[in-house]
C-alpha positions in Angstrom: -10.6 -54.0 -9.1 -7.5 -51.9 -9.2 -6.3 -49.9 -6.4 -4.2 -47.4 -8.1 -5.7 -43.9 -7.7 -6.6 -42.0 -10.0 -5.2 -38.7 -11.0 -5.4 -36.3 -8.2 -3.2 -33.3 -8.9 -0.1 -32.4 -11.1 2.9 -30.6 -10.1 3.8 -27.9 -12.4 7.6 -26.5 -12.0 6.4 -23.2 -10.1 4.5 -24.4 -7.1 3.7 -23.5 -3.3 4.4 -27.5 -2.5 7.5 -29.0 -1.9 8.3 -33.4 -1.2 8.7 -34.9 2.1 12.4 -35.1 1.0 12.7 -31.9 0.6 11.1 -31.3 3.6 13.1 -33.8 5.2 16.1 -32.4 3.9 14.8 -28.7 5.4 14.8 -30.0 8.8 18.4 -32.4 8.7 16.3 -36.1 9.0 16.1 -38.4 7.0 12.7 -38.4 4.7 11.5 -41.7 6.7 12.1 -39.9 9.7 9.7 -37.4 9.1 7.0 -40.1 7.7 7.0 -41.4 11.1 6.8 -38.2 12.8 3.9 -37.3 10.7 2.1 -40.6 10.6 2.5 -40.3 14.5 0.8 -36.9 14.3 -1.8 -38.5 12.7 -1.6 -36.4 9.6 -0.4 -39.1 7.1 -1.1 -42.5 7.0 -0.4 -45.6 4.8 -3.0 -47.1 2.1 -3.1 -50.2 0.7 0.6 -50.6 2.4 1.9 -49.1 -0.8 1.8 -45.4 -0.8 1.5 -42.4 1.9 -1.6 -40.5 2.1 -3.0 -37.0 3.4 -5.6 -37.3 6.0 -7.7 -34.5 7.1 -5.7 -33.4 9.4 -2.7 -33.4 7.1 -4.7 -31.8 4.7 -5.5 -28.7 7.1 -2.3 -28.2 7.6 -1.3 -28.0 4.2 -0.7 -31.6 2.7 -2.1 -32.3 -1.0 -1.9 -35.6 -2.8 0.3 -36.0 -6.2 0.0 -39.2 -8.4 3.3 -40.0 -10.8 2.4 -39.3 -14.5 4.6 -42.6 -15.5 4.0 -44.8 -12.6 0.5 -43.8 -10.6 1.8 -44.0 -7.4 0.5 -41.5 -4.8 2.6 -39.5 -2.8 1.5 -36.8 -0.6 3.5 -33.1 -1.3 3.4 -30.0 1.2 2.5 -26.4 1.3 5.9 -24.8 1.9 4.0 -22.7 4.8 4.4 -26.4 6.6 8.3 -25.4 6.9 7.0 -22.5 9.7 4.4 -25.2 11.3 4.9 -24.2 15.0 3.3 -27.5 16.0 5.7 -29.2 13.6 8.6 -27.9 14.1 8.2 -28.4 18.4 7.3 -32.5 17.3 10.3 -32.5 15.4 12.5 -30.7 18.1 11.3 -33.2 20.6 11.2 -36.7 18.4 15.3 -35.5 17.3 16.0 -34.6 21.3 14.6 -38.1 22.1 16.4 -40.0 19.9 19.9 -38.2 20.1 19.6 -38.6 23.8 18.6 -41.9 24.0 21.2 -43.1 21.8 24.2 -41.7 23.0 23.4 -43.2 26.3 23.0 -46.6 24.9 26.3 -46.0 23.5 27.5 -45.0 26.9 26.1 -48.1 28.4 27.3 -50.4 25.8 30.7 -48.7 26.8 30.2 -49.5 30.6 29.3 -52.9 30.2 32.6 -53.2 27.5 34.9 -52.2 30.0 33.5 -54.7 32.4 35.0 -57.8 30.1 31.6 -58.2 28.3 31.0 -58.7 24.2 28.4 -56.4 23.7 26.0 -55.8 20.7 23.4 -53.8 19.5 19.8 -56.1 19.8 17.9 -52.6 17.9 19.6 -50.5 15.9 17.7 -50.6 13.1 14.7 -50.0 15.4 12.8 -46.4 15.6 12.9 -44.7 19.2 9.5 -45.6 19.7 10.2 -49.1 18.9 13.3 -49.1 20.9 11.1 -47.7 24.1 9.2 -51.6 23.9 12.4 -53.6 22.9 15.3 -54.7 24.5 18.2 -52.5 23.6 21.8 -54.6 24.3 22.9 -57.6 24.3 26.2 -58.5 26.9 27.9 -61.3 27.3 30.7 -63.1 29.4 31.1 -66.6 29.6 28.2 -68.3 29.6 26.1 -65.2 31.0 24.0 -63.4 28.6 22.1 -60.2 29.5 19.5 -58.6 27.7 19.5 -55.2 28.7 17.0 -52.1 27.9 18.5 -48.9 27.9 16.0 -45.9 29.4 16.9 -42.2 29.3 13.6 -40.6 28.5 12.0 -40.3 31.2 8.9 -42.7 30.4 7.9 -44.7 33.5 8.3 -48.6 33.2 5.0 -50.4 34.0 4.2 -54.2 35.0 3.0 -54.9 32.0 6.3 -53.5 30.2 8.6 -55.5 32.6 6.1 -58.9 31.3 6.9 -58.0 27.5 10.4 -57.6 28.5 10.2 -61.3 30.0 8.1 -62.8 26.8 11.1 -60.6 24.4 13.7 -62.8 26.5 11.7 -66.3 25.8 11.2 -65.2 22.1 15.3 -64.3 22.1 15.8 -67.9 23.0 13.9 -69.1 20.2 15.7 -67.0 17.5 19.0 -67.8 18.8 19.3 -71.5 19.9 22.6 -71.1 19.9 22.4 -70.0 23.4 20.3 -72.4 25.2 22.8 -73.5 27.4 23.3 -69.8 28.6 22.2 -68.1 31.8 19.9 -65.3 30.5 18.6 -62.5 32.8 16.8 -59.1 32.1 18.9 -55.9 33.3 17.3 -52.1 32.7 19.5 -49.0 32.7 18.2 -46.0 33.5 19.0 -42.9 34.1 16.4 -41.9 36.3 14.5 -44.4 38.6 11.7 -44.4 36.1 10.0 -47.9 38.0 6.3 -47.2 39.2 5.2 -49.0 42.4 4.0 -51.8 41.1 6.7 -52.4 38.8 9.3 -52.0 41.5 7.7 -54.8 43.3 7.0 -57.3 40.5 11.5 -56.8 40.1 11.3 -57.5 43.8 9.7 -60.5 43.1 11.5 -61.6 40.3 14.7 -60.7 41.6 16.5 -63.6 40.4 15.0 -62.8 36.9 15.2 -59.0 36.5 18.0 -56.6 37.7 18.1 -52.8 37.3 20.4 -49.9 37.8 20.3 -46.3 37.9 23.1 -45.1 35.7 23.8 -41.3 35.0 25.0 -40.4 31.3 27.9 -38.4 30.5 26.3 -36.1 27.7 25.8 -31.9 28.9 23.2 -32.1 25.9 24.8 -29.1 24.4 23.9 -30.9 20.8 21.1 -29.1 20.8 22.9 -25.8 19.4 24.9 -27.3 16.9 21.4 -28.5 15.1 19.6 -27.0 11.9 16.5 -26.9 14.3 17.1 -23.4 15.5 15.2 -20.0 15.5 17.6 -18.6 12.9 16.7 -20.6 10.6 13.1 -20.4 10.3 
């Protein structure tokens, strides 16, 4: 049985619907940005781990499905009221904020720990924000010292179970890189905020040979925000 769709609707050259690149393009992110954002609002979603398409929601809020003539691929086009989406546009605003934010102070860190004689590397650049919020962020080392550092500036509060994952990540590190069996490996979060709950902060108590944390400020004033297509101007 095939799963290509069928036919669902045609473009013609004057329509109300625009791509998710254009879209994209609209807001200043990048098109899989805003798949991510809009799979996270629930108003997309994948099928058949081929092609995007509309769900209900998206569909009230002004998605339609369009299947290539030449090809039969679905893709999922939008209502160019979704340009002046209020809910949108705020998802957008806050998903951008996030992940400016969090990664110029990565980027700060990285510097810190740089200036303190250690070889430092990305471990997830490639990584979304929300996949960087459950993964470890840095990599330093000196010697034969490695740590594995996450990098927190968003305020989210860092659990038990979070700090466990961190400690499996750290296992599952060793197994990717053998290379560094021989090395001391220890967990380290940076934060801007102390973000630990309770019980977290007691678990690091307990593990204090295991996990470290400190609370470092950033040095960004956040004054991106105006320089950013995002603005009430330009809706």
């Amino acid at each position: 049985m095939s799963i290509i769709p069928k036919k669902i609707f045609n473009l013609s050259h004057k329509t109300d619907y625009i791509t998710v690149s254009q879209l994209a393009k609209f807001f200043s992110i990048e098109a899989r940005q805003l798949n991510q954002i809009l799979t996270n609002m629930k108003w997309i979603e994948k099928e058949h781990y081929i092609w995007w398409v509309a769900t209900d929601l998206g569909k009230e809020n002004g998605a339609i499905e369009h299947t290539d003539e030449k090809n039969r691929v679905c893709y999922v086009n939008w209502n160019k009221s979704i340009m002046q989406n209020e809910k949108l546009i705020a998802t957008i605003r806050n998903t951008v904020k996030s992940y400016i934010e969090n990664n110029l102070y990565e980027e700060f860190i990285k510097e810190q720990f740089t200036s303190q004689g250690y070889t430092v590397w990305h471990h997830s650049k490639d990584k979304t924000q929300q996949d960087k919020n459950k993964n470890i962020t840095l990599v330093a080392k000196k010697n034969k010292k490695i740590l594995l550092i996450h990098c927190r500036d968003n305020q989210l509060d860092i659990s038990v179970d979070e700090l466990k994952v961190f400690q499996q990540q750290r296992d599952d590190f060793k197994k990717d890189n053998p290379v560094f069996e021989t090395y001391d490996l220890s967990l380290h979060y940076t934060m801007s905020g102390f973000f630990l709950t309770e019980d977290a902060y007691e678990y690091v108590e307990e593990n204090r040979g295991d996990i470290t944390y400190e609370v470092v400020k950033g040095n960004s004033d956040n004054n991106w925000m105006d320089s950013l297509l995002l603005k009430e101007e330009m809706l």
